[in-house]
C-alpha positions as CSV (number, residue, x, y, z in Angstrom):
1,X,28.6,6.2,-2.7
2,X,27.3,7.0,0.4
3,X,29.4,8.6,3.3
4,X,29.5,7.2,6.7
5,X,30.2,10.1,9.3
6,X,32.1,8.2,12.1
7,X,32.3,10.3,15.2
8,X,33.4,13.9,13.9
9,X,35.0,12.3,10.8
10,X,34.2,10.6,7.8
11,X,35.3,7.2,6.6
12,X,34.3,6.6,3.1
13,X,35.5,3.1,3.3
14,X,33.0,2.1,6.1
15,X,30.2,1.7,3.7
16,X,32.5,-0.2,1.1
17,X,32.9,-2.6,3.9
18,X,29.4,-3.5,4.7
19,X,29.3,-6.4,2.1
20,X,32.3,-8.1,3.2
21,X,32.4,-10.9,5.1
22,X,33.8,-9.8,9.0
23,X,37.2,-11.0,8.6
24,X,37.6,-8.8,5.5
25,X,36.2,-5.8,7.1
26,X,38.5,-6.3,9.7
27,X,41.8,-6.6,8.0
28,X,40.4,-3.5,5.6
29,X,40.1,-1.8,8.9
30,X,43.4,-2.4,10.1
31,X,45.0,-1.6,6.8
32,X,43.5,2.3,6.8
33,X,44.7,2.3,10.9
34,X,48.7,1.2,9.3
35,X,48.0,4.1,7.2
36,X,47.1,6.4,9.5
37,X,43.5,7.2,8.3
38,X,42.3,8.7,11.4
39,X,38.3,7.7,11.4
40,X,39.9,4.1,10.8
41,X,42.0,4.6,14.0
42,X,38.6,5.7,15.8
43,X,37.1,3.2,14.7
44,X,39.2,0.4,15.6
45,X,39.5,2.1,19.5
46,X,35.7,1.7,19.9
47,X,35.9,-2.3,19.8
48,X,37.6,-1.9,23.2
49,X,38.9,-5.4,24.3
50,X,37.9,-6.6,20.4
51,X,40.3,-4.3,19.4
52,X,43.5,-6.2,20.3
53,X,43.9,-7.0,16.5
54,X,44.4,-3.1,15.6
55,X,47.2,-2.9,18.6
56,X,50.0,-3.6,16.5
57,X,48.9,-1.4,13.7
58,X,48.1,1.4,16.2
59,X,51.5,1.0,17.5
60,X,53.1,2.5,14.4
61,X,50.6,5.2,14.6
62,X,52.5,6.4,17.2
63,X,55.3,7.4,15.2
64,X,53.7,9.3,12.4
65,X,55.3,12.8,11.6
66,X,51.5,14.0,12.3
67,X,50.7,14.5,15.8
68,X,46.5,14.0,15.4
69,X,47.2,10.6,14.3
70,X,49.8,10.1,17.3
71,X,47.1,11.5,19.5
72,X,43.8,9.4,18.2
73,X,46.4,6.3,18.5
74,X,47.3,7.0,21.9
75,X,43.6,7.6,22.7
76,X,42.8,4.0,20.8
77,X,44.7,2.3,22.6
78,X,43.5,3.7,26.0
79,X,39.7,2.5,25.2
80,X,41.0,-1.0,23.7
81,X,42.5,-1.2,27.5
82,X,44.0,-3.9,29.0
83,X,44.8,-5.6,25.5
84,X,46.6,-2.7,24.5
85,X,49.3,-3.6,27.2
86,X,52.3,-4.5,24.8
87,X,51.6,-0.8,23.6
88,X,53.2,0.7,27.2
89,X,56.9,0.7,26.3
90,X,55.9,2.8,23.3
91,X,53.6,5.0,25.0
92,X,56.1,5.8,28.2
93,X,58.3,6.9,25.2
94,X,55.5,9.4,24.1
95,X,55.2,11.2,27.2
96,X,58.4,13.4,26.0
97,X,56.4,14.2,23.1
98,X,56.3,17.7,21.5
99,X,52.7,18.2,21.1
100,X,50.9,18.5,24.8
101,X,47.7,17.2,23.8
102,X,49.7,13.4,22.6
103,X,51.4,14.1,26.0
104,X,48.2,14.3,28.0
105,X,46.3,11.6,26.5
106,X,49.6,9.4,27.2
107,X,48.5,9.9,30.4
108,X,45.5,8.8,30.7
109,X,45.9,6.0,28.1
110,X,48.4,4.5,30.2
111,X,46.4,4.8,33.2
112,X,43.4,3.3,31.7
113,X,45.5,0.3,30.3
114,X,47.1,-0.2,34.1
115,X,43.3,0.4,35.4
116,X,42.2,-2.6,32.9
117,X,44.9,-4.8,34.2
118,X,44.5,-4.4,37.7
């Protein structure tokens, strides 16, 4: 089995994928993201406005005990945008949270979601 690196990490089930047809990838996708498989999460924030399928799974991202998966969710959500919208009551909650780097990117996320909708 070949490994697929994917942006500083690796995501094994990428090249498992390939043969599937695209709604299959897709919901394979979005089941690693609900797990909290971080080059999943990655992945699913580079199909910006595309990626308004992976918002709801990204949204319980933002509640797992480990703060790099809150933080790549938060940054997710920021590229997906303006799709991502029904994601702001969650992420206003995250700006009181412990680690400074989920708080940061909170703010910009949020800012680039506003950006996307103005």
């Amino acid at each position: 089995m070949q490994i697929v690196m994917y942006d500083r990490g690796f995501d094994p089930g990428y090249e498992l994928d390939l043969h599937l047809p695209e709604t299959e990838k897709m919901e394979n996708l979005l089941n690693r993201v609900f797990e909290g498989d971080i080059a999943s999460i990655r992945r699913a924030s580079y199909l910006g406005k595309d990626g308004a399928d992976a918002v709801p799974e990204l949204m319980v991202c933002l509640t797992n005990q480990l703060w790099r998966v809150r933080l790549e969710a938060v940054q997710a959500l920021g590229r997906i945008g303006e799709t991502a919208k029904a994601a702001v009551p969650k992420l206003v909650k995250l700006k009181e949270d412990q680690n400074q780097s989920v708080r940061e990117a909170v703010d910009e996320a949020l800012a680039s979601i506003q950006k996307s909708v103005a």
